[in-house]
BAZA-71272 format. One record per residue (C-alpha): residue number from 1; y, z, x. Coordinates in Angstrom, 2 decimals. Layout:
// residues N
+------+---------+---------+---------+
: resi :   north :      up :    east :
+------+---------+---------+---------+
:  NUM :       Y :       Z :       X :
...
+------+---------+---------+---------+
// end
This chain:
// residues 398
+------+---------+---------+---------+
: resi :   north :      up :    east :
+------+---------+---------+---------+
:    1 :    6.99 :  -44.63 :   14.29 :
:    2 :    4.06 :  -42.94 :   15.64 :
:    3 :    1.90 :  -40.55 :   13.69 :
:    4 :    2.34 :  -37.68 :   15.65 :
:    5 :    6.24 :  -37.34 :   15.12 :
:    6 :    7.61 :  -36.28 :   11.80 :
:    7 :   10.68 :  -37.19 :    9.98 :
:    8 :   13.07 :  -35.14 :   11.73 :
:    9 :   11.48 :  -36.39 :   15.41 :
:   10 :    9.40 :  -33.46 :   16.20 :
:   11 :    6.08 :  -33.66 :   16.80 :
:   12 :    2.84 :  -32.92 :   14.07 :
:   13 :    1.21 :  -30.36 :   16.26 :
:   14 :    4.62 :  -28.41 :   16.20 :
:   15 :    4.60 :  -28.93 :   12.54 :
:   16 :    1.20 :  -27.14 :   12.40 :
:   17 :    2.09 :  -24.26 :   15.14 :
:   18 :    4.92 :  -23.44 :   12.57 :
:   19 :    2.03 :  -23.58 :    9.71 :
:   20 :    0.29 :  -20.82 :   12.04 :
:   21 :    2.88 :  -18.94 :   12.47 :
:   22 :    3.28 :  -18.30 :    9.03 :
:   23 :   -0.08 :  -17.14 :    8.69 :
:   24 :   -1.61 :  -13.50 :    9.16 :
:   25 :   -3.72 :  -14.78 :   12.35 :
:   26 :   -1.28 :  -16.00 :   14.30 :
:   27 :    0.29 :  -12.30 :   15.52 :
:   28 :   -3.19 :  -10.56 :   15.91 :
:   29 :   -2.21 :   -7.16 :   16.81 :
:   30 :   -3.26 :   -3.31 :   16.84 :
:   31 :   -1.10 :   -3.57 :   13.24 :
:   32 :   -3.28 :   -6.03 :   12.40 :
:   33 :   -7.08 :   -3.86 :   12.95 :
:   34 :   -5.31 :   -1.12 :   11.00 :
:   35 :   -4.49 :   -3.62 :    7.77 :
:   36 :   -8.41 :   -4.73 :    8.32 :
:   37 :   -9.46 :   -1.14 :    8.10 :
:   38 :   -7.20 :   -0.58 :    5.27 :
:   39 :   -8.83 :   -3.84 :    3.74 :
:   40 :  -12.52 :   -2.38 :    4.34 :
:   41 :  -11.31 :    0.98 :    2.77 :
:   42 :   -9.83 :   -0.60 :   -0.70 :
:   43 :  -12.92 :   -2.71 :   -0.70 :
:   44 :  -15.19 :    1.19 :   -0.42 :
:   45 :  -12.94 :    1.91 :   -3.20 :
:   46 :  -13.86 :   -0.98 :   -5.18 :
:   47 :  -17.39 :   -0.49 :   -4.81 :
:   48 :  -16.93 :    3.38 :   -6.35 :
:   49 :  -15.30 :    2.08 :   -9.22 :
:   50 :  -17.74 :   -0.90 :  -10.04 :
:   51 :  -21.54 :    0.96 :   -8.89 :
:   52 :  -20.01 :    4.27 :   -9.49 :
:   53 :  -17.93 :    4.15 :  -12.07 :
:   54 :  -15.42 :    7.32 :  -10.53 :
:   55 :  -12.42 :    6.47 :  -13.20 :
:   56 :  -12.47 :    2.39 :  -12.78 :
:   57 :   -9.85 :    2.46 :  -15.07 :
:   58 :   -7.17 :    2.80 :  -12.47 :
:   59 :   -9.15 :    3.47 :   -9.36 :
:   60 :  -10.36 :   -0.45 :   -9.71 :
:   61 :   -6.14 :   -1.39 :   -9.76 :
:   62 :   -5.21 :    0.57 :   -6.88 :
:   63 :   -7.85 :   -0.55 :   -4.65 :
:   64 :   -7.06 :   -3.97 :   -5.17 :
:   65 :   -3.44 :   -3.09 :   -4.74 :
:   66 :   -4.42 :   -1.76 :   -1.52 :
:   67 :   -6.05 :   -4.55 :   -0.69 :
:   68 :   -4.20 :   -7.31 :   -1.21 :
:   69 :   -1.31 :   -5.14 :    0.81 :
:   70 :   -2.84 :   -4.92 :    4.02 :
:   71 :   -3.34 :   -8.64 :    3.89 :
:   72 :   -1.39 :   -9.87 :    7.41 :
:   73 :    1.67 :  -11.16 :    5.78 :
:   74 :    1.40 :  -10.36 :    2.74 :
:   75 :    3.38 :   -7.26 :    2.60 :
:   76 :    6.64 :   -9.68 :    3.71 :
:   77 :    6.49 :  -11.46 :    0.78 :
:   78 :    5.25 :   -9.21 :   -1.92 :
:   79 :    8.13 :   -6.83 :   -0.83 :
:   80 :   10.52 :   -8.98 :   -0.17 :
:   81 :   14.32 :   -7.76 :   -1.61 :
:   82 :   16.33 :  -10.28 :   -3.46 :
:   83 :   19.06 :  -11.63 :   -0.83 :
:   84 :   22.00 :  -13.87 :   -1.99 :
:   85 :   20.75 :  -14.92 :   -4.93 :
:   86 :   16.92 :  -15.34 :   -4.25 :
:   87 :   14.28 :  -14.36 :   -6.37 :
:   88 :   12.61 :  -10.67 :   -4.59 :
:   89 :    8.65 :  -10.22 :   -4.16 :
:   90 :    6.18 :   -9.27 :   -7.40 :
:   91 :    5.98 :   -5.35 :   -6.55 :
:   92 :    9.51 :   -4.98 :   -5.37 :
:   93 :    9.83 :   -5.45 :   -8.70 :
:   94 :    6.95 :   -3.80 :  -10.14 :
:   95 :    7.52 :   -0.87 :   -7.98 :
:   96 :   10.95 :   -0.18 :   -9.90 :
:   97 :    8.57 :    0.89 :  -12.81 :
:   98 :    7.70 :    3.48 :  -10.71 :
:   99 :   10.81 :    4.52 :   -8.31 :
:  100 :   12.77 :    4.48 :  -12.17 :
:  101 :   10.07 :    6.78 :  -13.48 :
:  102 :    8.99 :    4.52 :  -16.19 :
:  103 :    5.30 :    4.01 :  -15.99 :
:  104 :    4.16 :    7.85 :  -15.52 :
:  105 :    6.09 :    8.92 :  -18.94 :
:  106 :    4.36 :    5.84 :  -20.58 :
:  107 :    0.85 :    6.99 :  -19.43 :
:  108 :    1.34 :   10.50 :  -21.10 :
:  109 :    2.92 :    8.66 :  -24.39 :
:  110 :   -0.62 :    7.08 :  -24.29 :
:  111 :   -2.59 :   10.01 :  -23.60 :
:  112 :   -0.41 :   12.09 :  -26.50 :
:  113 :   -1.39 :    9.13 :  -29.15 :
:  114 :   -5.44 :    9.68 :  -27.80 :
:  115 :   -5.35 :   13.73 :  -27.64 :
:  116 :   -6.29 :   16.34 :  -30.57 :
:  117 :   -4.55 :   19.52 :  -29.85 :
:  118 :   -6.34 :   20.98 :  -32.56 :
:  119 :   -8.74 :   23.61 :  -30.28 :
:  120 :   -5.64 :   24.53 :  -28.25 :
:  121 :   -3.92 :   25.40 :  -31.47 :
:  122 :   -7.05 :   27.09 :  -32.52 :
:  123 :   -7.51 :   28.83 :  -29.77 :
:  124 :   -3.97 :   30.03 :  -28.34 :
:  125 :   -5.31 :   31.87 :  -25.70 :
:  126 :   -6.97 :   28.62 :  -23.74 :
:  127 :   -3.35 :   28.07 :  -22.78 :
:  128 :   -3.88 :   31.13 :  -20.31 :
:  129 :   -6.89 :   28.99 :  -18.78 :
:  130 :   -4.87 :   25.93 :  -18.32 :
:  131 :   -2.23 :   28.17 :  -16.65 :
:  132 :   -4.43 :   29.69 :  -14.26 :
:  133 :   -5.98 :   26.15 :  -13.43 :
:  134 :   -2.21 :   25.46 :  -12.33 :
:  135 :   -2.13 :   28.47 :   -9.84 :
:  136 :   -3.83 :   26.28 :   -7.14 :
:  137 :   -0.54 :   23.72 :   -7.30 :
:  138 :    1.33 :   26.67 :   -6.03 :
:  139 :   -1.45 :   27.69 :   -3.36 :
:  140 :   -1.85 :   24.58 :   -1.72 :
:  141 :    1.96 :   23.93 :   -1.61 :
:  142 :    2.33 :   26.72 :    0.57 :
:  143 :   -0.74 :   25.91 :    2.90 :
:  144 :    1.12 :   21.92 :    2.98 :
:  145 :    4.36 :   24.05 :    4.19 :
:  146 :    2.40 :   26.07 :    6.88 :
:  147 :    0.69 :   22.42 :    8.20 :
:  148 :    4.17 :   21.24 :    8.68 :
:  149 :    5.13 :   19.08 :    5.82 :
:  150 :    8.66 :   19.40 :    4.13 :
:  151 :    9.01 :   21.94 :    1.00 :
:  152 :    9.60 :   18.16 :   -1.01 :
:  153 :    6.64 :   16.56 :    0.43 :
:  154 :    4.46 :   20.00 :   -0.12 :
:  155 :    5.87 :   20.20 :   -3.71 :
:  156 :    4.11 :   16.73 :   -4.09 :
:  157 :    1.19 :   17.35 :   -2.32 :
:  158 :    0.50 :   21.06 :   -4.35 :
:  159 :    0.65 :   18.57 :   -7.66 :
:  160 :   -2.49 :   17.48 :   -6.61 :
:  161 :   -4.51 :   20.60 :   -7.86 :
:  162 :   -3.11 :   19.75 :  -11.46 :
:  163 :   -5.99 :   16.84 :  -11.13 :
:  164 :   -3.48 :   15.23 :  -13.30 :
:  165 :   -2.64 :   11.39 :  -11.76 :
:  166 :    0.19 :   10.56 :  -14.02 :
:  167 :    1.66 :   13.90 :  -12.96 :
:  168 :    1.35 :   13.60 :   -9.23 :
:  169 :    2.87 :   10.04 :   -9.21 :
:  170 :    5.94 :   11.48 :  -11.20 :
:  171 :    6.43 :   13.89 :   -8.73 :
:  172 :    5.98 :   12.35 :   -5.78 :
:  173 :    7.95 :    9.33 :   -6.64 :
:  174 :   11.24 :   11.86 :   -7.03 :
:  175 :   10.32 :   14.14 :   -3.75 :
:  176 :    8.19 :   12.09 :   -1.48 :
:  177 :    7.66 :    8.78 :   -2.45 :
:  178 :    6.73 :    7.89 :    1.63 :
:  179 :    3.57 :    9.45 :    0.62 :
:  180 :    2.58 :    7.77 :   -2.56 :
:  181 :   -0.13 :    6.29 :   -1.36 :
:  182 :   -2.50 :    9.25 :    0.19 :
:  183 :   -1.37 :   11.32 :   -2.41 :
:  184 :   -1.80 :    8.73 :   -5.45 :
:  185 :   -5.17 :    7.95 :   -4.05 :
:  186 :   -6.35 :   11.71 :   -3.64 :
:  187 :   -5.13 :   12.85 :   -7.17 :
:  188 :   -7.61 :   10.00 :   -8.63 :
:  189 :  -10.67 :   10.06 :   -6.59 :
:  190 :  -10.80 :   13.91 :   -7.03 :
:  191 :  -10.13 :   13.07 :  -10.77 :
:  192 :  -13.32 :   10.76 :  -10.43 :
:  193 :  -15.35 :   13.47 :   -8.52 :
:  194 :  -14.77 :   16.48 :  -11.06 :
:  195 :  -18.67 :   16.08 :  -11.97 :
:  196 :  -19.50 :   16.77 :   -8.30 :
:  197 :  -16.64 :   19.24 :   -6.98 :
:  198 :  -16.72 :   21.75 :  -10.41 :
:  199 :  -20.58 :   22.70 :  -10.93 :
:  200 :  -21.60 :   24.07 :   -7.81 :
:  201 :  -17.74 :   26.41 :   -8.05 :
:  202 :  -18.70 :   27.08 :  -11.70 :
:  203 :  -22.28 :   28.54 :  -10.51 :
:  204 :  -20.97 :   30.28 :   -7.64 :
:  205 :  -18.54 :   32.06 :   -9.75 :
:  206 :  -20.60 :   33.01 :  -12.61 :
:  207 :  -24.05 :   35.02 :  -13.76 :
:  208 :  -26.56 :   32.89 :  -15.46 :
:  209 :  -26.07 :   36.12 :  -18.72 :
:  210 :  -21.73 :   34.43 :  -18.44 :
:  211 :  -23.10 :   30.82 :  -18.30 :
:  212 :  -25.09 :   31.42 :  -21.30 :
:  213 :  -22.79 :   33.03 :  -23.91 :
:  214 :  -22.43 :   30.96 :  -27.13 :
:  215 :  -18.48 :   30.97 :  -28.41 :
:  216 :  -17.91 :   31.50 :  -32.29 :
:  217 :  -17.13 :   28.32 :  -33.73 :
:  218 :  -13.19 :   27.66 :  -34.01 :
:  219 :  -11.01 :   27.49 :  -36.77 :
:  220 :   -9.74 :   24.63 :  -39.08 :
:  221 :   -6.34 :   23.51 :  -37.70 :
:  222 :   -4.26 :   22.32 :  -40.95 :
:  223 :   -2.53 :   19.18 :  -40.81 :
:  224 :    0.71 :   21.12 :  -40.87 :
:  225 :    0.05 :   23.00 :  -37.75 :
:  226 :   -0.76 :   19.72 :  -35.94 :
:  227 :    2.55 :   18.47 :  -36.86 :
:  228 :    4.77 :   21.24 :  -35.57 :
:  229 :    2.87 :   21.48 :  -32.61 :
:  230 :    4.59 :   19.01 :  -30.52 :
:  231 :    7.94 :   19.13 :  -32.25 :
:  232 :    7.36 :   23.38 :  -30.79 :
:  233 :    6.65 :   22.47 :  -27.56 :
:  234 :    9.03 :   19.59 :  -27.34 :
:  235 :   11.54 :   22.07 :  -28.27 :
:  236 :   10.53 :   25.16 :  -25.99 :
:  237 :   10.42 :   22.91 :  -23.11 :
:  238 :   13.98 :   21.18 :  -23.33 :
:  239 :   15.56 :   24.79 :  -23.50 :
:  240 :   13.58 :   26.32 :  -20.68 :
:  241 :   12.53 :   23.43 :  -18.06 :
:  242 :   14.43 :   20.57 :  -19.44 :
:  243 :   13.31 :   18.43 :  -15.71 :
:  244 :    9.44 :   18.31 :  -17.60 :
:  245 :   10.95 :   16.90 :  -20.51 :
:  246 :   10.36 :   13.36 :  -19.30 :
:  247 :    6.39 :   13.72 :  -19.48 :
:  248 :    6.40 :   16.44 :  -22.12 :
:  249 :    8.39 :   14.52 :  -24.57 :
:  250 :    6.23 :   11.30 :  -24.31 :
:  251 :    3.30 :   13.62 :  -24.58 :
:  252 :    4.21 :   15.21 :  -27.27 :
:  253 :    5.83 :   11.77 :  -29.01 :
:  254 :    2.40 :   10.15 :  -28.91 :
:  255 :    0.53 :   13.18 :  -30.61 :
:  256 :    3.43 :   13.25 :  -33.09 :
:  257 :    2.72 :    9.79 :  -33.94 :
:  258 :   -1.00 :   10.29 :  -33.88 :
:  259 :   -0.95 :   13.40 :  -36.02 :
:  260 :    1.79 :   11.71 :  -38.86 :
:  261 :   -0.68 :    9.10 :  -39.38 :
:  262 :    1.97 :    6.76 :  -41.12 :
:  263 :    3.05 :    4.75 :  -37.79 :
:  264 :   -0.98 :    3.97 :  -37.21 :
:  265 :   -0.26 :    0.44 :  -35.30 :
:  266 :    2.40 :    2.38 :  -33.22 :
:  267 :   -0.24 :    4.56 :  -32.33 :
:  268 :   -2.80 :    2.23 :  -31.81 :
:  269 :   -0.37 :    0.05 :  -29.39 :
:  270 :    0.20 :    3.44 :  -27.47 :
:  271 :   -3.14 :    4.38 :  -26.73 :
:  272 :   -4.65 :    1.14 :  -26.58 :
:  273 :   -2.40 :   -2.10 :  -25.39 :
:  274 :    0.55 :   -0.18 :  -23.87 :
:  275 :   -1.63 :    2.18 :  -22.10 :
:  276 :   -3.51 :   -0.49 :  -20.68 :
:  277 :   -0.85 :   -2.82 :  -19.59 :
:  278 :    0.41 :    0.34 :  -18.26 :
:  279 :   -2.45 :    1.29 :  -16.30 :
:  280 :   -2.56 :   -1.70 :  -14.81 :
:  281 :    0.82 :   -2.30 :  -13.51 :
:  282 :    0.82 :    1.50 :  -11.96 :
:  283 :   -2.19 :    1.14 :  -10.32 :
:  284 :   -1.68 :   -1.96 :   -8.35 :
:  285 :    1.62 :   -0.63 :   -7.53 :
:  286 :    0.53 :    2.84 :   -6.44 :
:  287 :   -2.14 :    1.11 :   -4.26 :
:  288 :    0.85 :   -1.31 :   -2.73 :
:  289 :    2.09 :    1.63 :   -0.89 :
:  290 :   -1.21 :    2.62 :    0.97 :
:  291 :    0.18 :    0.21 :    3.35 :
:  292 :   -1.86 :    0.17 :    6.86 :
:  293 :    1.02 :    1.62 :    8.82 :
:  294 :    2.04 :    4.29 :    6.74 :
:  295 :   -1.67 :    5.51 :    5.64 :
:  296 :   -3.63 :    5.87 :    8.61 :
:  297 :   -2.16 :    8.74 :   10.17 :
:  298 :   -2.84 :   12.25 :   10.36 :
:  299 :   -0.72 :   13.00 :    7.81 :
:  300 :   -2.90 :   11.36 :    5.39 :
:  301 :   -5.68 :   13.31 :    6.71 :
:  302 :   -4.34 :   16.40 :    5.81 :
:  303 :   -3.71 :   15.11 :    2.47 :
:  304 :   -6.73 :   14.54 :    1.53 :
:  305 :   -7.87 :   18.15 :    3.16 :
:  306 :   -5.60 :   19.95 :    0.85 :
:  307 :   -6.43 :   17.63 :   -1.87 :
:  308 :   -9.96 :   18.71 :   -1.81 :
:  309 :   -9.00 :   22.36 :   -2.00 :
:  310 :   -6.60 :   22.55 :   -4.37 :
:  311 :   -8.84 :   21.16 :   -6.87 :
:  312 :  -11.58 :   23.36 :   -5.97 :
:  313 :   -9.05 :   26.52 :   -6.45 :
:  314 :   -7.54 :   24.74 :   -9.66 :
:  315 :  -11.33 :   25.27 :  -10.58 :
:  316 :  -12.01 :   28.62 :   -9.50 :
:  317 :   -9.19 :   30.01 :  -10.90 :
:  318 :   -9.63 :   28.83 :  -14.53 :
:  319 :  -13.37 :   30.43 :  -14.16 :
:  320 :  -12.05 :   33.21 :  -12.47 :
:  321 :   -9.62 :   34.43 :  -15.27 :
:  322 :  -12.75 :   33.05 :  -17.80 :
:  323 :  -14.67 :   36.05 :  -16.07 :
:  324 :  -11.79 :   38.40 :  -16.77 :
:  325 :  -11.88 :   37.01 :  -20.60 :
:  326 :  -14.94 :   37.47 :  -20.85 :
:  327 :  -14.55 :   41.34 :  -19.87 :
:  328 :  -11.74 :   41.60 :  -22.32 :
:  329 :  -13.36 :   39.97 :  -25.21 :
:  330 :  -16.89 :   41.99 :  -23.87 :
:  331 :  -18.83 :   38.47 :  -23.87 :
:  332 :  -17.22 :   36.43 :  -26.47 :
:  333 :  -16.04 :   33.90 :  -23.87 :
:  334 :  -17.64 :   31.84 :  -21.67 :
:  335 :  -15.96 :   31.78 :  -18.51 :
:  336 :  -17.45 :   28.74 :  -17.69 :
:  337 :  -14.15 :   26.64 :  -19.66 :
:  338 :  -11.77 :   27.97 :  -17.60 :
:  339 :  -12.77 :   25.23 :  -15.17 :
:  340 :  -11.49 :   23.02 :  -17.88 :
:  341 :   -8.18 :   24.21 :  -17.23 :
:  342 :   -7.32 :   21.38 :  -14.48 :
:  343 :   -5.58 :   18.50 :  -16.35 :
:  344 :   -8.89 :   15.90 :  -15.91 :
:  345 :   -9.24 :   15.02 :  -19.23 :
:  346 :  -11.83 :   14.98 :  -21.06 :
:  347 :  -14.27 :   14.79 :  -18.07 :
:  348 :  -13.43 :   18.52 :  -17.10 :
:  349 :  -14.27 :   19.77 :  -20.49 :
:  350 :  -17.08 :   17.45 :  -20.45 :
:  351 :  -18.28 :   19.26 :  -17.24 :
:  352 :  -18.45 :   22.77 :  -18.56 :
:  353 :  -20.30 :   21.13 :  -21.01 :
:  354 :  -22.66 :   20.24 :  -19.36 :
:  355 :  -23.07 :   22.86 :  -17.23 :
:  356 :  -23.63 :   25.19 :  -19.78 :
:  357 :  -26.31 :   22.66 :  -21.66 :
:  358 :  -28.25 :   23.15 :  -18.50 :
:  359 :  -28.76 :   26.57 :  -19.10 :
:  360 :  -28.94 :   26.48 :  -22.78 :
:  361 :  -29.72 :   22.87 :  -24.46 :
:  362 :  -28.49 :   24.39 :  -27.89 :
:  363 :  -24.63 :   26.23 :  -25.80 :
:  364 :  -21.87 :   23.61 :  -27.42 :
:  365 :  -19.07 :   24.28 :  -25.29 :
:  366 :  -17.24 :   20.94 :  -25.55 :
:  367 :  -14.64 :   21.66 :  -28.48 :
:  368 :  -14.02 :   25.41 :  -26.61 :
:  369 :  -13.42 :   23.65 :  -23.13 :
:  370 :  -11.38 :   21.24 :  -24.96 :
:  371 :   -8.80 :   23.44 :  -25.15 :
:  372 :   -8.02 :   24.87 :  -21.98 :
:  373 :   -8.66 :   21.10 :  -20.81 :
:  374 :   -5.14 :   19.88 :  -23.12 :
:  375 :   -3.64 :   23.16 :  -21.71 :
:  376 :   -3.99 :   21.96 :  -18.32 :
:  377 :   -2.34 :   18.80 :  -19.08 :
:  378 :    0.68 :   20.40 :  -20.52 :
:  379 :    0.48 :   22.91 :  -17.47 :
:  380 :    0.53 :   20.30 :  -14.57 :
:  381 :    3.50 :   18.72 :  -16.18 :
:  382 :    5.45 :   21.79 :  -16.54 :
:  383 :    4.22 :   22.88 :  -12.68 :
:  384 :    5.94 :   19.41 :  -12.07 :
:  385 :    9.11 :   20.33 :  -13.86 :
:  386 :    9.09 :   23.62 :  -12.01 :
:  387 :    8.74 :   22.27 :   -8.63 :
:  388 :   11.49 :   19.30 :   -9.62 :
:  389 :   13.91 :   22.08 :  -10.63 :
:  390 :   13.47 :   23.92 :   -7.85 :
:  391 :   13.97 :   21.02 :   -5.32 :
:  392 :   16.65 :   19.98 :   -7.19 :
:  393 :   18.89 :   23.13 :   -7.11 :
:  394 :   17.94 :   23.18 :   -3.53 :
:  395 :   15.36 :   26.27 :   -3.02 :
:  396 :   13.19 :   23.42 :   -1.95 :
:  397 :   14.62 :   21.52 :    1.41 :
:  398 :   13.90 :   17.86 :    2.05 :
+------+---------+---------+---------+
// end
């Protein structure tokens, strides 16, 4: 028999043309440039969350998510549904975590066991702060309506100025999850740019006499009040907006656990291992969907427009109800933690921080800014639950 047949009688080169065909170079298309592009972007990505270190946690998972997406091919088989029996691809699976809204109610049981609510209980009126920080979700929702986007697929985009990724993936998973990608992707490199979006806002919103007022030291929260803290909210939240109960209740089962301290390997697999796994598995997913096809279009463009500005109005609306705090109280607050107020924790509290060291080395705003900073996180997820409900009941068309 000669070499160049195979078993069944065909020839070896048409063994090898069928090897090619399987291959991402063998259809070389305009598809194809936009999956390179898409390729050359998750690699930018990369390079942010390795030399730059803008929140490599998850930013570093979701690039290479993106990545390996846009490979020619590869979206076929890491996609591909289970038919008659077969086995499906890795993130048609993996993506279930997400589409069942598993993995963003795990994140905030992780980030419950790792956050003291102790300044917010101390300081009850930093809730107002994280409130305001929320108005911006509601701002940029209507500017996403008046661009042309559904009310659902505004709804997801306005979660954006929450700065709160969990959050945003939640959302948009329920509403729009088309747009998981640009939106996922925006909600976390704004998260990873709060030191370069908030200062210049924070000084162009406040005197240098504002910037340098020094806040009276808070309170001693009792053990007690830690531990009816969540159980309150829990509660308050499943009679009012029962649709944020899915992220609140995590939340607020993590700091329960924390705050107990007699379930402390429960709490140490919640905000360590779990979290982690966690992270992992939602950001390779979430950067799965930035698929080439579905990303580069002007939609996505306008995503990350409105991205950009409702952060910066998350911002200036925490400062700007700081200001009128700072009236009431006549100069016992310093406005500049209301930028705190956006859900990025703790690098927005961290911010105002430093901010406020630059004018005064010996200002210690951290524990004051950490407070509006938890608010926000509780805020974005009840803005979620708001927007949910309203979609829901239909005030919202799809």
């Amino acid at each position: 028999m000669s070499l160049f047949l195979t078993t069944e009688g065909g020839s070896v080169w048409d063994a090898i043309l069928d090897l090619l065909k399987g291959t991402g170079f063998y259809d070389f298309n305009l598809e194809t440039v936009k999956q390179l592009i898409m390729m050359a972007i998750a690699c930018f990505l990369v390079y942010l969350a390795i030399a730059k270190k803008y929140e490599p946690n998850l930013l570093l998972s979701i690039a290479f998510g993106m990545f390996i997406i846009n490979i020619p091919g590869a979206y076929e088989v890491l996609y591909q549904e289970p038919v008659d029996g077969n086995i499906g691809g890795l993130f048609y699976y993996l993506y279930k975590g997400v589409e069942w809204v598993i993995f963003p109610p795990l994140i905030f049981l992780g980030i419950g066991a790792m956050t003291d609510f102790g300044p917010l209980i101390a300081n009850p009126k930093s809730l107002l702060l994280g409130a305001a920080a929320q108005a911006a979700i509601f701002i940029t929702f209507i500017g996403a309506v008046l661009l042309g986007f559904t009310d659902w697929e505004a709804a997801s985009i306005g979660i954006i100025g929450g700065a709160d990724g969990p959050t945003a993936i939640y959302l948009t998973s329920r509403l729009a999850p088309h747009l998981l990608g640009p939106i996922s992707i925006a909600a976390y490199s704004y998260m990873a740019l709060v030191p370069v979006i908030q200062p210049p806002i924070m000084k162009l919103l406040t005197t240098k006499k504002e910037r340098l007022v020094r806040m009276k030291q808070l309170r001693e929260v009792s053990r007690t009040e830690k531990l009816i803290f969540p159980l309150l909210v829990t509660g308050v939240c499943a009679f009012i907006l029962p649709s944020a109960l899915p992220l609140i209740g995590m939340l607020m089962l993590g700091n329960l656990m924390k705050e107990s301290n007699v379930v402390p390997r429960l709490t140490k697999c919640a905000s360590n291992e779990l979290l982690n796994i966690i992270t992992i598995l939602l950001g390779v997913t979430v950067g799965s969907k930035a698929y080439a096809n579905q990303f580069l279009q002007w939609d996505t463009l306008k995503i990350i427009l409105l991205g950009v500005i409702a952060f910066s109005i998350g911002t200036a609306s925490g400062v700007l109800l700081g200001k009128v705090m700072y009236k009431l109280t006549k100069g016992q607050v310093n406005p500049l933690i209301g930028a705190a107020g956006v859900s990025a924790v703790p690098m927005a509290a961290r911010v105002a921080q430093d901010v406020g060291r630059k004018e005064d080395p010996n200002n210690y705003l951290l524990m004051h800014a950490m407070g509006p900073n938890v608010a926000g996180v509780i805020g974005s997820a009840v803005a979620a639950g708001i927007l949910l409900s309203m979609a829901n009941s239909g005030f919202l068309l799809n």
